[in-house]
MMTF fields as JSON, N, C-alpha, C and O atoms, coordinates in Angstrom:
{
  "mmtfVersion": "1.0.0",
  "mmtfProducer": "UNKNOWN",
  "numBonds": 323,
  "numAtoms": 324,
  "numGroups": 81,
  "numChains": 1,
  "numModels": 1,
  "chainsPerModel": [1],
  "groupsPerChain": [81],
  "chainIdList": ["A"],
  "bondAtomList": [4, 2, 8, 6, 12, 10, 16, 14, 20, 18, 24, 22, 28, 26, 32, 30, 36, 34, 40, 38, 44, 42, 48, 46, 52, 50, 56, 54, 60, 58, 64, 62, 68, 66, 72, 70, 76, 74, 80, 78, 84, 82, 88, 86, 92, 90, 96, 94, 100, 98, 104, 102, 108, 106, 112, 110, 116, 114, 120, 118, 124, 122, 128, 126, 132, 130, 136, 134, 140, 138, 144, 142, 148, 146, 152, 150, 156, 154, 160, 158, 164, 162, 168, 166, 172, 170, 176, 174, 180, 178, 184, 182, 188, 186, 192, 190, 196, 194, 200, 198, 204, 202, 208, 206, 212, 210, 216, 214, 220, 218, 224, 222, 228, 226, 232, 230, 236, 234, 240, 238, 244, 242, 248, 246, 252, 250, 256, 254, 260, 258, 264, 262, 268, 266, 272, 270, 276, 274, 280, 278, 284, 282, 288, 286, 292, 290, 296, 294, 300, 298, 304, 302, 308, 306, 312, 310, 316, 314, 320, 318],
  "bondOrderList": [1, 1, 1, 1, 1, 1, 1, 1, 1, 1, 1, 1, 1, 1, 1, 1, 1, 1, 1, 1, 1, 1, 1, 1, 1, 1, 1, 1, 1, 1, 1, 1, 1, 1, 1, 1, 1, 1, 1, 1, 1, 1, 1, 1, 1, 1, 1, 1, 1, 1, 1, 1, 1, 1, 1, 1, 1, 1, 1, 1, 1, 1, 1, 1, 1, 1, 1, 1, 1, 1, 1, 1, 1, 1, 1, 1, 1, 1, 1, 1],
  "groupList": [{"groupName": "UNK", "atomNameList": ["N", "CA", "C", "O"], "elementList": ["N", "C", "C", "O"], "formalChargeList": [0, 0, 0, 0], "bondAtomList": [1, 0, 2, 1, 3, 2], "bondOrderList": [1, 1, 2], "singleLetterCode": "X", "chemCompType": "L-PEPTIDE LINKING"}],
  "groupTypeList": [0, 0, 0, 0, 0, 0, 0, 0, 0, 0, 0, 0, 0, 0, 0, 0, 0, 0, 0, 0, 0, 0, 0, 0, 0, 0, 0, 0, 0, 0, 0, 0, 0, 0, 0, 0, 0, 0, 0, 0, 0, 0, 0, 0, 0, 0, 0, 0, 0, 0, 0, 0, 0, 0, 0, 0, 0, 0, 0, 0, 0, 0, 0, 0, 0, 0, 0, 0, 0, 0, 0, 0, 0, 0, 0, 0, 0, 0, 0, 0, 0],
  "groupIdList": [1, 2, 3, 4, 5, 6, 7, 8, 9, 10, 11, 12, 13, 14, 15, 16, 17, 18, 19, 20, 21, 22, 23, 24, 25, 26, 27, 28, 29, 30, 31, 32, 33, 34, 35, 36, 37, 38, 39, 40, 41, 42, 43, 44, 45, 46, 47, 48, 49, 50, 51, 52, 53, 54, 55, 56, 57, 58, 59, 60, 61, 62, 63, 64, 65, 66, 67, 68, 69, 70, 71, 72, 73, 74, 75, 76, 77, 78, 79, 80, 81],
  "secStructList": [7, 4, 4, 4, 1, 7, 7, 1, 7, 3, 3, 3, 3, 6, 6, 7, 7, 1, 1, 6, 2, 2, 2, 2, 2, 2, 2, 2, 2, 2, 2, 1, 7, 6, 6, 7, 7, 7, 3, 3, 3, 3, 7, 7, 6, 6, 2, 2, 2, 2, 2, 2, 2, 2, 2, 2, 6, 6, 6, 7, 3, 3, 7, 7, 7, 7, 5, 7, 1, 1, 7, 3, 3, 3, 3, 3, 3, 7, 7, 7, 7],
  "xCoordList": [228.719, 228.457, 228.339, 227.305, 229.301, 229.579, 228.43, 227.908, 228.272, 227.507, 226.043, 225.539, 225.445, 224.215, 224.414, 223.599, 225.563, 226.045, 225.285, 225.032, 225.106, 223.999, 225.014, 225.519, 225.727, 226.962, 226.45, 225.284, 227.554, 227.181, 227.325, 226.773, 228.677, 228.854, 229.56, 229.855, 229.694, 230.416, 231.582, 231.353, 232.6, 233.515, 233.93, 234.854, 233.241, 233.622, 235.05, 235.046, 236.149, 236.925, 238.107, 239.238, 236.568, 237.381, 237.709, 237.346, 238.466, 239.384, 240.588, 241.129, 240.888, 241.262, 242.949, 242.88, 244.235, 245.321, 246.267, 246.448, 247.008, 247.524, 248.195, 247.534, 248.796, 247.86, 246.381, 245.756, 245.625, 244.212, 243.199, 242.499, 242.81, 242.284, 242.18, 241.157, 243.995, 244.016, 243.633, 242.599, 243.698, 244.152, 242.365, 241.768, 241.698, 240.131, 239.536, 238.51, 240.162, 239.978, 239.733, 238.618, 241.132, 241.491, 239.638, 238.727, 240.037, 238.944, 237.034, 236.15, 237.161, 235.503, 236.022, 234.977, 236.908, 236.457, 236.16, 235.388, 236.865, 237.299, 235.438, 234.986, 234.578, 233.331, 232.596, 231.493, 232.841, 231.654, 231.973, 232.995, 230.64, 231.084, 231.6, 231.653, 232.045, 232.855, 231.805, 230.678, 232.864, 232.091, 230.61, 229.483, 231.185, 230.524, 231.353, 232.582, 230.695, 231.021, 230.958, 230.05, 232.196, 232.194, 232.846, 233.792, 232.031, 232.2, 232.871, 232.428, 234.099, 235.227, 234.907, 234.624, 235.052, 234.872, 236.286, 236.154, 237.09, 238.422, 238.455, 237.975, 239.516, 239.819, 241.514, 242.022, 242.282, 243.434, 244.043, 243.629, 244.942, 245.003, 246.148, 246.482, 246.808, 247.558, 246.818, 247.228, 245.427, 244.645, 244.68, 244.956, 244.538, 244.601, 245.659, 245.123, 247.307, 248.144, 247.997, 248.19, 247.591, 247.7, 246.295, 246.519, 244.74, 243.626, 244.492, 244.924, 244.549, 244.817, 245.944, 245.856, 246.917, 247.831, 247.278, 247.755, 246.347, 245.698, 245.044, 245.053, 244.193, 243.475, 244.401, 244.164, 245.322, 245.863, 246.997, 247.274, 247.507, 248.159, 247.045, 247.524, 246.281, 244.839, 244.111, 243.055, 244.323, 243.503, 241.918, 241.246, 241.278, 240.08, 240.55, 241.607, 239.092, 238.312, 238.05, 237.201, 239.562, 238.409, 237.615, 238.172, 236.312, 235.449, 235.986, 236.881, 235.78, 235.47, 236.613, 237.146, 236.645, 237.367, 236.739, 236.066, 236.947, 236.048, 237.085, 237.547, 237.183, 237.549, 236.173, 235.421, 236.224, 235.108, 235.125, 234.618, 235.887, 235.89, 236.427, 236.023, 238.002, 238.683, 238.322, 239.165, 237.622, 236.83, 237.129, 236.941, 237.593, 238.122, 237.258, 237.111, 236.726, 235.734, 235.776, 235.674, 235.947, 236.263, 235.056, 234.583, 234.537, 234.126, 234.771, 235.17, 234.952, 235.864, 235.028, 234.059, 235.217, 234.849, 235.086, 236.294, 234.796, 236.272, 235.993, 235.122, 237.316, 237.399, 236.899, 236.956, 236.426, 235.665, 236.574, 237.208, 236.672, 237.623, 237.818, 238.715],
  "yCoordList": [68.824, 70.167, 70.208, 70.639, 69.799, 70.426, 69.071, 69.146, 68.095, 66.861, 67.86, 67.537, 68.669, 69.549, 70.716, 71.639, 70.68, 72.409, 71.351, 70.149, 72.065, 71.822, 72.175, 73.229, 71.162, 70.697, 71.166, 71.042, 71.814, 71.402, 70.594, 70.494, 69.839, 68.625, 67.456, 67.88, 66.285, 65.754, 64.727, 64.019, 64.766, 63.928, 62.525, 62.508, 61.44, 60.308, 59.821, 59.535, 59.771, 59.319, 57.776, 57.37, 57.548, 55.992, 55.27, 55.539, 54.265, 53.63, 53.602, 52.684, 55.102, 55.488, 55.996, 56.187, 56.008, 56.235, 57.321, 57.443, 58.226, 59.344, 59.148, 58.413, 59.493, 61.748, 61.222, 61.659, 60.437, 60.586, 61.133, 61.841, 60.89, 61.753, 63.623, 64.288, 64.222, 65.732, 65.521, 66.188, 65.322, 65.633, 65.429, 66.397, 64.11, 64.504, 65.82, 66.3, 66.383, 67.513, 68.391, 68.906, 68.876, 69.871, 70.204, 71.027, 68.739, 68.962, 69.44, 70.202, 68.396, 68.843, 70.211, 70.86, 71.01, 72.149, 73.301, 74.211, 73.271, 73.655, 73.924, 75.056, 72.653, 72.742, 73.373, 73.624, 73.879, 74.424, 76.273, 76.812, 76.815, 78.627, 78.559, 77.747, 79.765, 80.455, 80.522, 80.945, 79.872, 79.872, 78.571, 78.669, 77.547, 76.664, 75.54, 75.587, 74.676, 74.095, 72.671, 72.155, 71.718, 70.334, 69.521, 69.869, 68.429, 67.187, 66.467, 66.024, 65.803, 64.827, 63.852, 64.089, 62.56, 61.492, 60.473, 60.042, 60.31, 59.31, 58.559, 58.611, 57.451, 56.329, 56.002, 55.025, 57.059, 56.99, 58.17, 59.304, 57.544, 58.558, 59.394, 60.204, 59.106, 60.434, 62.099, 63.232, 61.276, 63.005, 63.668, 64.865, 63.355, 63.754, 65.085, 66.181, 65.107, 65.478, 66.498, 67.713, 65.684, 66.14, 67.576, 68.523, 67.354, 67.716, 69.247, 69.998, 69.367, 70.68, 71.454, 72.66, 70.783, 71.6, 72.243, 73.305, 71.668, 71.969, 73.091, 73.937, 72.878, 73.96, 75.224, 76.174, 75.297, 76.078, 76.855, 78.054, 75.952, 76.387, 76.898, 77.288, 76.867, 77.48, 78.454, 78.818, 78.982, 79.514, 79.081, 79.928, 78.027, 77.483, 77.23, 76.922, 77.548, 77.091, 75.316, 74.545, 75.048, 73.818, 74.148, 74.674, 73.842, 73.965, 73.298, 73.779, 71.813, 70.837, 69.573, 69.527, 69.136, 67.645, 66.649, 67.142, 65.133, 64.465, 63.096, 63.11, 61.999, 60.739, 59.829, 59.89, 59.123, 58.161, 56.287, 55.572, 56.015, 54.469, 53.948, 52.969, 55.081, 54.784, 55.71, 55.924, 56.178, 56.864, 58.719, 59.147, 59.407, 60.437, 61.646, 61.623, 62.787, 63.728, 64.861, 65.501, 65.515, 67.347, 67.414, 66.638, 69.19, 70.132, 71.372, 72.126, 71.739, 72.603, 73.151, 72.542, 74.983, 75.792, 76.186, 76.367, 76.613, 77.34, 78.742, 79.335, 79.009, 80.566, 81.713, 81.257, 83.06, 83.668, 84.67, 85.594, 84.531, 85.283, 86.635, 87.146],
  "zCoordList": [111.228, 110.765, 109.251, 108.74, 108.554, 106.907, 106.219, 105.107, 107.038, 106.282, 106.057, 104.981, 106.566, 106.504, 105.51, 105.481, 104.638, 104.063, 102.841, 102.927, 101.998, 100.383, 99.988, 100.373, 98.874, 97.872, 96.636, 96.26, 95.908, 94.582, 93.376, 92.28, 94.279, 92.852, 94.189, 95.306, 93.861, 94.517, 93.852, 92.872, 94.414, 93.796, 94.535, 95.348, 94.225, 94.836, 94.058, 92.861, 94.812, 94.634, 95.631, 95.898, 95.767, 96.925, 95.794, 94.649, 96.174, 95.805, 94.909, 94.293, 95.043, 93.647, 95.221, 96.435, 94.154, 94.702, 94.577, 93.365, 95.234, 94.623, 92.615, 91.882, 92.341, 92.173, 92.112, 93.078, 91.303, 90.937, 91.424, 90.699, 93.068, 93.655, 93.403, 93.237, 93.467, 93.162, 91.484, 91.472, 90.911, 89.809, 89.29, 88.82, 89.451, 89.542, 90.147, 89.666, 91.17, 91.899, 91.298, 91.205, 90.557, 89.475, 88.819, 88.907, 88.093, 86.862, 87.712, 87.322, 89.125, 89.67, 90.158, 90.102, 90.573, 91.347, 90.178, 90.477, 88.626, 87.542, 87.15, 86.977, 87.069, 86.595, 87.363, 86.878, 88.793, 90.121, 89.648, 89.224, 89.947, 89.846, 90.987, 91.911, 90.703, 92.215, 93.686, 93.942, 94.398, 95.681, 95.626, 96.112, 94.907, 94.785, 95.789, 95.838, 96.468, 97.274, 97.4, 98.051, 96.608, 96.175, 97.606, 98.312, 97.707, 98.382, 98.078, 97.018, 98.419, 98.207, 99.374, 100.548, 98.622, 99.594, 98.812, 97.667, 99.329, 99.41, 100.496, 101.629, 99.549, 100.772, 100.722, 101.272, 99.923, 100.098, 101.371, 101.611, 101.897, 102.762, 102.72, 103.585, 101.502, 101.625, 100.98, 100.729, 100.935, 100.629, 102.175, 102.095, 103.142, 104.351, 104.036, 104.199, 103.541, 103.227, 102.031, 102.07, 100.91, 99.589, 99.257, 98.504, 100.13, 99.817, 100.024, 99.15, 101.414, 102.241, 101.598, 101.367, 101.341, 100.304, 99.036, 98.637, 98.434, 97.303, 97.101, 96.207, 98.578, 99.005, 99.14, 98.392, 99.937, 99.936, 99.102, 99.145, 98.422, 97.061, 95.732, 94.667, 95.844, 94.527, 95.462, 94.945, 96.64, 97.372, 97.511, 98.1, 97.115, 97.633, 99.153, 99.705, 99.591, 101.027, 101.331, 100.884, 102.599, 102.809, 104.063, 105.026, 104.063, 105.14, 105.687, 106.382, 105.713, 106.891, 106.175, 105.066, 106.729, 106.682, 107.756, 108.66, 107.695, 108.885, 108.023, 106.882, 109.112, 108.833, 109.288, 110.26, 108.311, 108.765, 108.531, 107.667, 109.644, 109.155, 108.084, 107.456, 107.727, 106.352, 105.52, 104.648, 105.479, 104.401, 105.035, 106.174, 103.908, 104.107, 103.041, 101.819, 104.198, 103.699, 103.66, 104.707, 102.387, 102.384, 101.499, 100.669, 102.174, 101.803, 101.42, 102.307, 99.895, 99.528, 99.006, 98.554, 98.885, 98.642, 97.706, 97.861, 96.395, 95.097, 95.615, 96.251, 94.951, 95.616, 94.561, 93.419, 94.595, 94.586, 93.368, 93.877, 91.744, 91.063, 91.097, 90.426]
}
């Protein structure tokens, strides 16, 4: 489903290990306007844990999440000021 939504920035963050993943986050969701909708691709897996809290502690939207062969995929929404 969300692999077809039109992104507006994406944040590759494989190989990279907690915090780095959120904390890159911070800064890509920080650059998208509101209701702009960034792609996270990780390969640590305590983002599984860490993404969704994020989301929900800043009130951004995660659309979608998906695991893929290690490889871990959000579509986050920023939220709307």
């Amino acid at each position: 489903m969300s692999v077809d939504l039109p992104v507006d920035g994406t944040l590759d963050a494989t190989g990279l290990n907690c915090p780095e993943p959120v904390m890159m986050l911070h800064q890509h969701i920080r650059d998208l306007p509101p209701g702009g909708l960034l792609k996270v691709i990780a390969t640590d897996p305590s983002t599984r844990r860490d993404i969704p809290k994020f989301c929900v502690f800043l009130d951004h939207e995660l659309v979608d999440q998906q695991e893929q062969a290690g490889t871990y995929l959000y579509w986050i929404r920023k939220k709307i000021d």
